[in-house]
Each structure stands twice: as C-alpha cells, then as structure tokens.
C-alpha positions in Angstrom: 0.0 0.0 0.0 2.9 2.3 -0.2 2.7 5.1 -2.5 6.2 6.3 -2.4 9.3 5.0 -2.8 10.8 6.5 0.9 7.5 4.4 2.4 8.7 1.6 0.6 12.4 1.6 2.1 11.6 2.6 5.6 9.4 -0.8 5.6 11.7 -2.8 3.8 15.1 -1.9 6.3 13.1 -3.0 9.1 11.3 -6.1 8.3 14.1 -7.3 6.6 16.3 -7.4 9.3 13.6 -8.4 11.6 12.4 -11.5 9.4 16.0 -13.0 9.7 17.3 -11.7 13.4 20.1 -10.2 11.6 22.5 -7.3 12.9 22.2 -5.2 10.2 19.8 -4.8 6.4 20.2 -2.7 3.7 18.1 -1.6 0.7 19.9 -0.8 -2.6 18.7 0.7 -5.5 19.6 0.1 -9.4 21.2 3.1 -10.4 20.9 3.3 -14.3 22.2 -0.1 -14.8 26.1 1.3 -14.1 26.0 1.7 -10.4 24.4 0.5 -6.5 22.7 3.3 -4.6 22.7 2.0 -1.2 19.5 4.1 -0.5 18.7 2.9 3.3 20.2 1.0 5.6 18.8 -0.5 9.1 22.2 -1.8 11.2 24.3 -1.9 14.5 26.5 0.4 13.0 26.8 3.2 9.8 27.3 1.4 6.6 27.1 2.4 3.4 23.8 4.9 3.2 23.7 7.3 0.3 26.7 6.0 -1.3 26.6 4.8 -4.8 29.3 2.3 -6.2 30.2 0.7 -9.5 28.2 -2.3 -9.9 31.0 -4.8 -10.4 32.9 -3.5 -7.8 30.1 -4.4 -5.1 27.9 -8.0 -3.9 24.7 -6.1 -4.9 26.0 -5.4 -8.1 26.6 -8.9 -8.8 23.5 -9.9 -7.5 21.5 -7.9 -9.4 23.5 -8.8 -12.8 23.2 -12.8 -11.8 19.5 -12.4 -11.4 20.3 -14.3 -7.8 20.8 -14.9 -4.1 24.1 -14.0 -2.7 24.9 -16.9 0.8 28.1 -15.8 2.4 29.2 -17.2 5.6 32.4 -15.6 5.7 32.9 -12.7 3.3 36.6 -13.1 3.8 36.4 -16.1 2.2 34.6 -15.3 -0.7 36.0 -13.4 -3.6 33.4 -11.6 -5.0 33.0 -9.1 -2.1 35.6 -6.0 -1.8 37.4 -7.2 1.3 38.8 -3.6 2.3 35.6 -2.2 2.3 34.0 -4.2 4.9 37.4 -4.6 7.2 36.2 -1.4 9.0 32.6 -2.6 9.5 30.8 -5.0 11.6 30.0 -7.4 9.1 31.3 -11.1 9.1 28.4 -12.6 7.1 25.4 -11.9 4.5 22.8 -12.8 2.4 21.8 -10.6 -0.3 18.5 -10.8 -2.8 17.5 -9.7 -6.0 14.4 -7.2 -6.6 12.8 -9.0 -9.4 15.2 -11.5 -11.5 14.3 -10.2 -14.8 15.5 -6.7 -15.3 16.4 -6.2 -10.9 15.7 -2.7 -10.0 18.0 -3.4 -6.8 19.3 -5.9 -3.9 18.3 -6.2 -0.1 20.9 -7.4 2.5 21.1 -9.0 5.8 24.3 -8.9 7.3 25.6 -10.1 10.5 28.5 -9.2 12.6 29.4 -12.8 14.0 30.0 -15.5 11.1 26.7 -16.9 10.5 25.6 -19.7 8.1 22.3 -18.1 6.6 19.8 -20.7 6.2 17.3 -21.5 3.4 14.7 -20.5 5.4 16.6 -16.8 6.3 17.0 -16.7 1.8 13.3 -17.6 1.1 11.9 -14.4 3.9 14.1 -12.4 2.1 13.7 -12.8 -1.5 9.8 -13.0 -0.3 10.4 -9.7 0.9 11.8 -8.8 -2.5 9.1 -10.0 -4.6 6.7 -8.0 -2.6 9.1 -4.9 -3.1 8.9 -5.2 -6.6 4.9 -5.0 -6.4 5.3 -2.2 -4.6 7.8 -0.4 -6.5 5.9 -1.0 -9.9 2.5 0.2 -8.1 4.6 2.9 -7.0 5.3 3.4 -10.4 1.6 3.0 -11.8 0.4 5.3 -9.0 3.2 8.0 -10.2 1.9 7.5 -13.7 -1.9 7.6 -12.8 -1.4 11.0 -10.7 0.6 12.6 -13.5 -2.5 11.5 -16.0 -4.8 13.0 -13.5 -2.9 15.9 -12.8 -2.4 16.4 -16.8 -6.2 16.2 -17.2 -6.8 18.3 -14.5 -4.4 21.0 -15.9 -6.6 20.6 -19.1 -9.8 21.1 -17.9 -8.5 24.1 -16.0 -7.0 26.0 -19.2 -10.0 24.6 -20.7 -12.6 25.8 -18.2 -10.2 29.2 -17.9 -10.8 29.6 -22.1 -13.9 29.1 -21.5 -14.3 31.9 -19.1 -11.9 34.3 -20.6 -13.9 33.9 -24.3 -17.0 34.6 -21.9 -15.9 38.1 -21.7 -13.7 39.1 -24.3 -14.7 41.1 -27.6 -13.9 38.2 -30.5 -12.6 40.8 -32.7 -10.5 43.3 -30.7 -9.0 41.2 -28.5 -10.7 43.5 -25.8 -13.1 42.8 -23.0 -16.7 42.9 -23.9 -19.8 44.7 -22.1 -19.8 41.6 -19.7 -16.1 41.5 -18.8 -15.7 45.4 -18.2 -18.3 45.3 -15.8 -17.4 42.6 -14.0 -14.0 44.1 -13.5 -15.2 47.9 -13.1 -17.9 47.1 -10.7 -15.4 45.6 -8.5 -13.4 48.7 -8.9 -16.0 51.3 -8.0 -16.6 48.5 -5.2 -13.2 48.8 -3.6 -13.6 53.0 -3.6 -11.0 54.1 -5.6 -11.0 57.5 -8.1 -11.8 56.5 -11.8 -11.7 58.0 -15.0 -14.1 56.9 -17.5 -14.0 57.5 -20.8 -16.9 56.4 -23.6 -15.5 56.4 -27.3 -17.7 56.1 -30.2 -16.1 55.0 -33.7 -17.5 58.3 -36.0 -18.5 56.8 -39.5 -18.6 53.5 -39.1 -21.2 52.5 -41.1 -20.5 55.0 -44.0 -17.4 52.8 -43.8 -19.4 49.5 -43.8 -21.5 50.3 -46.7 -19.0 52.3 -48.6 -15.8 49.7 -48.4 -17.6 46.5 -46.8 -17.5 45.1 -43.5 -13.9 43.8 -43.1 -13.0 47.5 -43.2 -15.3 48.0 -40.4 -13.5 45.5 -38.5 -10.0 47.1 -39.3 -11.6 50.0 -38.5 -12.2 49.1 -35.1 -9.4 47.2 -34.5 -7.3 50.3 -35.3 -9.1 52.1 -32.5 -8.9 49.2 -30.0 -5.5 49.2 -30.7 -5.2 53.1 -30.3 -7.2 52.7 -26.6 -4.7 49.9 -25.7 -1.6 51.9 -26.2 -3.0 55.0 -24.3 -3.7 53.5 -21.2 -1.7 51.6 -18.3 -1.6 47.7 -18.7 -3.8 48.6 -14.7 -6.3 50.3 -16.8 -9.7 48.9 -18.2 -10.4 49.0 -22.3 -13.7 47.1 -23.5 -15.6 47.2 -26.8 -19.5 47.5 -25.3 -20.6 46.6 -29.1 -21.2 48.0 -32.6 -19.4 51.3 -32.6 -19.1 51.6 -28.7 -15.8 51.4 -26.3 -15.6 52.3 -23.1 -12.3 53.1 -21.2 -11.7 53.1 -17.4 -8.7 54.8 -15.8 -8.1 53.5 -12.0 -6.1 56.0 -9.9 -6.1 57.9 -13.5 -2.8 60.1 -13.2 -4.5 62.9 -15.8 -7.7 63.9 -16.1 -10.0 63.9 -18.7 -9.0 66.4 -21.1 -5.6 65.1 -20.8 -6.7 62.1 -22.4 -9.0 62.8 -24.6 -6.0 64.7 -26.1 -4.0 61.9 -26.2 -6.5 59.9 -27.6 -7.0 62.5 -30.2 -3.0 62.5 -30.9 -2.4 58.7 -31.2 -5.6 58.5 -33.9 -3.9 61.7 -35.9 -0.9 59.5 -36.0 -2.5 56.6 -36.9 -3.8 58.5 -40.1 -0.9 60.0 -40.5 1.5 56.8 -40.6 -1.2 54.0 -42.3 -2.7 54.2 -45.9 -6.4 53.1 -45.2 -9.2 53.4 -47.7 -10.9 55.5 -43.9 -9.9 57.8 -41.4 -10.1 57.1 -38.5 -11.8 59.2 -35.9 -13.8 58.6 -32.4 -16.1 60.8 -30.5 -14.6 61.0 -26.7 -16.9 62.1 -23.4 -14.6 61.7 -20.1 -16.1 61.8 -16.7 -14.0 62.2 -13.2 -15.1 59.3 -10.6 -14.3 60.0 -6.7 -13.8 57.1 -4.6 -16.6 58.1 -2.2 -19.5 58.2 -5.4 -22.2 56.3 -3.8 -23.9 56.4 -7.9 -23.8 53.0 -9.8 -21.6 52.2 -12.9 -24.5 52.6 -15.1 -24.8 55.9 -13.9 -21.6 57.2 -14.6 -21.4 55.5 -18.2 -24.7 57.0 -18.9 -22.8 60.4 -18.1 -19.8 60.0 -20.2 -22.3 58.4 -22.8 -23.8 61.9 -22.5 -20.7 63.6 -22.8 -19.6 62.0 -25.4 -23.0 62.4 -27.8 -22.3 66.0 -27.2 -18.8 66.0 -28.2 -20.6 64.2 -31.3 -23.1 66.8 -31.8 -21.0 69.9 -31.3 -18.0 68.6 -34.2 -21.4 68.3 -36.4 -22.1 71.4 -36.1 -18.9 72.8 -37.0 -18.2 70.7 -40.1 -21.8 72.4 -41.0 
C-alpha cells in the first residue's frame, strides 16, 4: 500500500532485518544499470547509506546482474566481495537478494557481525520480501503515472474551463473585454472605492465605412481604434468594446484627467492617419467623466454620463463641419 518509494524503504530496512534476526539490512537501488545506490540501511552500526558504487565492484551489483541470491558465511572467504571495504565494518556474514530477477531494480541485504551460516529458510523471507518490493515499486510506479495523467487532465480542464471563461468576456474581434467582462471588472473597482476616470469612445462613421468599403474594413476600422485605446492607457487600466461602434475606457487611480486624455486619444488617432494608408480615417467621438472614490452612484450611472458627454462631443463637431 505504499505510495512512495521513501514508504517503501523505511518498511523494507526494518522487516528485513527483523524477518532473519540479523544485525544489520540494507536496501539498494539500481542506479541506471552502471551503479548500486545504497539508499537505506537499518544496522548496528553506519554502513554504506547514500553511497553509490560501480556495480561490479560491489555483492549487490553482482546480484543484481546474476539475477540471484548472494549466501556468504564468511565474506573473507569469498571473492566476490571487496574485502577492504567491509574490514572497518561489523559485518562477518550476509545474504543478499535480487528485486525481481528479470531486469532487478536493486538488492536487499542482511548482514551479521558474528560469522553466520544463513539458512534456506533466512534466503526464502528475504527474497519473499523482495518479490513484494517489486509489487510495490511498480505500483509505485503506476500510481506516479496515474497521478501525472490526473494531474495532466486536471491542468486541461482548467486551461480549458479558464478559455472558457476568458472567451465569456472578451470582444472576438478586438481582443478587448466585452460589455460583460468590463463590468465585472469595473464594478469591482467602483466597489473597492477608488477615483476613476471613464471614458466612452464612439467609432464616427462607421457605417458609411461599412457600406462604402464592406465590412472587413469595419472590422479594421475598429481594430485600429482598440489598438489606439490599448496603447494610451496603463496595462492597470480597463479597455472594452460594449458593441457596434461603442468602447468604453476606465482609468483606476487615473494620473490625468479627462482632457488630458482625450487629447491623447485624439493625438495617437492623428498618428495613426498619419502613418497608415487606409481606404478610412479614422476618428472617435470621446466624453470623459472624473469618478471620486466616495461616489455612492452605480456604474450605469456614470457611463450614462460619459455616454452623454460623449453624444455632445458628437453633436458639437457636427455642427462645425456644417
């Protein structure tokens, strides 16, 4: 039931050693096929725990590449163990199992510091031991897969479910927010009480330009003005298309006032003409309107206003072209 590798070992260093009364169990890992990661230990005395050796220079190693059981009674006598290595430990005899004979992922160990002849009883627990290891370190391995699926899929869903919501309230064609999306975000501006500037922007001759040159120039049309609104406001600041001909523009903290930016406004569009060859001109009607962050009026009200403002802005340019 483990569901990590560190579960895994802290079991295994214990019951192995228990299983066999031995003085001393370790757990070692196959690390990439080249080396022995002695990953835990459980013992009388320090061993060998979170050192790594080649694997031919080391009893695991050939354990694991023999696909069997080590039995020593007397490592002195036997020549596949590095006899300098263990002259400064306790260890006089071991037994020493493969996890899983075909392709071993690593080795446990019993060792004992008095010669001892391990019996076929002490080699059966253990390699017991390490078949049940291996289940648990390929469920390991199926749980790490399974959580990464689930976590992949979840992260899906999210972006997915965050698409969703950001298409939900964004303008399709400017890239902007749309009636919805500005007043989510603008009511929860006038909710936390700070000064605004608003600013209500009408596209002037839009649909001269739609009949006259189709509708794809109406869309570049307003593109080139959402564009223009974007780049005259802080990245802080609030630009939406409300439809048709219609943006709306809200300034948090504004650092100018309205006049100020209504000139700017008027600037970046003279530019635009100016630098572009477009079968139109492009031109907006702007009405600004100064919010304090103690208005107890609703956003409605205050985009009526500028609405108003900006119809007479309209209205009085009429009248001097006339």
């Amino acid at each position: 039931m483990a569901r990590d590798l560190d579960a895994v070992q802290r079991i295994v260093r214990s019951v192995a050693r228990e299983l066999t009364g031995a003085d001393g169990a370790t757990f070692v890992l196959n690390d990439g096929g080249d080396f022995c990661h002695y990953a835990d230990e459980d013992a009388i005395a320090p061993l060998w725990k979170g050192h790594r050796f080649p694997q031919q220079n080391c009893i695991s190693g050939w354990v694991m590449r023999n696909r069997q059981p080590a039995v020593i009674p007397d490592i002195y006598q036997d020549e596949r163990i590095p006899h300098a290595a263990y002259r400064p430990t306790f260890v006089k005899s071991m037994v020493m199992v493969p996890i899983r004979t075909i392709d071993p992922v690593g080795a446990i160990g019993n060792y004992w510091a008095q010669e001892h002849q391990p019996t076929a009883t002490d080699v059966t627990l253990l390699q017991a031991l390490a078949d049940v290891t291996s289940v648990a370190m390929e469920n390991i391995s199926v749980y790490a897969e399974l959580e990464d699926r689930v976590r992949m899929r979840t992260e899906e869903l999210v972006r997915a479910h965050d698409e969703i919501q950001l298409r939900a309230i964004t303008d399709d064609l400017t890239g902007l927010l749309n009636r919805r999306g500005f007043y989510e975000v603008a009511q929860a501006a006038l909710g936390a009480h700070l000064p605004v500037l608003i600013a209500y922007i009408d596209a002037d001759g839009l649909k001269q330009v739609n009949d006259r040159l189709g509708h794809a120039a109406g869309d570049a049309m307003l593109t080139d003005l959402a564009d223009v609104l974007r780049s005259s406001v802080r990245a802080s600041d609030i630009v939406a298309r409300m439809g048709g001909d219609e943006f709306c523009v809200m300034m948090i903290e504004p650092e100018i006032d309205g006049d100020t930016l209504r000139a700017r406004l008027v600037n970046r569009i003279d530019s635009r003409n100016a630098t572009a060859a477009r079968d139109y001109r492009l031109s907006a009607s702007v009405g600004c309107i100064a919010v304090g962050a103690t208005t107890t009026d609703d956003l409605d009200h205050w985009l009526v206003e500028a609405d108003r403002r900006m119809y007479a802005e309209k209205a009085a340019r009429r009248m001097q072209r006339h």
